[in-house]
N, C-alpha and C positions, 0 to 999 in steps of 0.2 A: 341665385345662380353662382356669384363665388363661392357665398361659402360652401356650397355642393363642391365644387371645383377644389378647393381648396383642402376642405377635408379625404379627397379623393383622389388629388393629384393629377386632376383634368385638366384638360381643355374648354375652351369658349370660343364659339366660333360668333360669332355678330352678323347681319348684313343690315344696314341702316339707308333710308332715304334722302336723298342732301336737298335740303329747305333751300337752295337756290337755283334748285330743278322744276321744284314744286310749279311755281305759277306758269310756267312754259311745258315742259317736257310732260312733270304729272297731271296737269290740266287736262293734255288731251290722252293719257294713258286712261284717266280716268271717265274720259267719253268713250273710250274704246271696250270698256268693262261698263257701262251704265247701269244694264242688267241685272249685274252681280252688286252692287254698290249702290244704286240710286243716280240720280242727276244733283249733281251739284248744286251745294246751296251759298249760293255767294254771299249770303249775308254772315252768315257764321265761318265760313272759310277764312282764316286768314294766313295770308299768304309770309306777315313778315314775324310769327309766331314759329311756322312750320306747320298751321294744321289744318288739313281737311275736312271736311264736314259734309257730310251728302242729305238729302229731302228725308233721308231713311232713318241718317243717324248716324250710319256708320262711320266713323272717326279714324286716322291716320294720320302720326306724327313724324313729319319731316325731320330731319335735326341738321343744327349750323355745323359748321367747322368748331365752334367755340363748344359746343355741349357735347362733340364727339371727343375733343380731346378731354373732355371732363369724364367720357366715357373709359377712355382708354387709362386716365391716370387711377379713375376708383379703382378698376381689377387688378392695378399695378404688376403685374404678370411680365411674360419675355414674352416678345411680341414676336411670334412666328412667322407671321406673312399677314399682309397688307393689301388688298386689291380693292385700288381707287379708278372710278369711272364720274365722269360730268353729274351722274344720274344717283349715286348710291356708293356706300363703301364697303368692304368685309372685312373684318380685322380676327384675327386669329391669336387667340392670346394661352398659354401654358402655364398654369399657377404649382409645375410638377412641383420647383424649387420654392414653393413660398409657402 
């Protein structure tokens, strides 16, 4: 994805799930989707990881504060806008000038 960006003078838009949502917030979002996902498998779930796990398979990575800003340093870009909630982030990054 940068270097698409990069070689093209894009944008990157992210929206990521914040692993300290996960065992409260995402637990029961993900009873609310079972359907589409499976039920949850708590043995392989792990909450202080970031990752989800369901009976199905289906897999989903939370990310800490610590691995988003590892996120936001690789694409080293100009940060455009930032939109943080309890539940998830979206970070907006423009690599026009890089």
């Amino acid at each position: 994805m940068k270097t698409v960006a990069k070689k093209h003078r894009g944008e990157i838009i992210i929206s990521l799930l914040r692993q300290e949502s996960l065992k409260n917030w995402g637990m029961k979002l993900y009873q609310e989707i079972k359907e589409m996902v499976g039920e949850p498998d708590l043995l392989k779930t792990n909450f202080n990881k970031g990752l989800f796990v369901s009976k199905t398979g289906y897999e989903s990575k939370w990310w800490s504060l610590a691995e988003i800003k590892g996120i936001k340093n690789y694409f080293s870009g100009e940060m455009v806008n930032e939109i943080s909630t309890p539940h998830f982030i979206t970070i907006h990054i423009s690599l026009n000038n890089f």
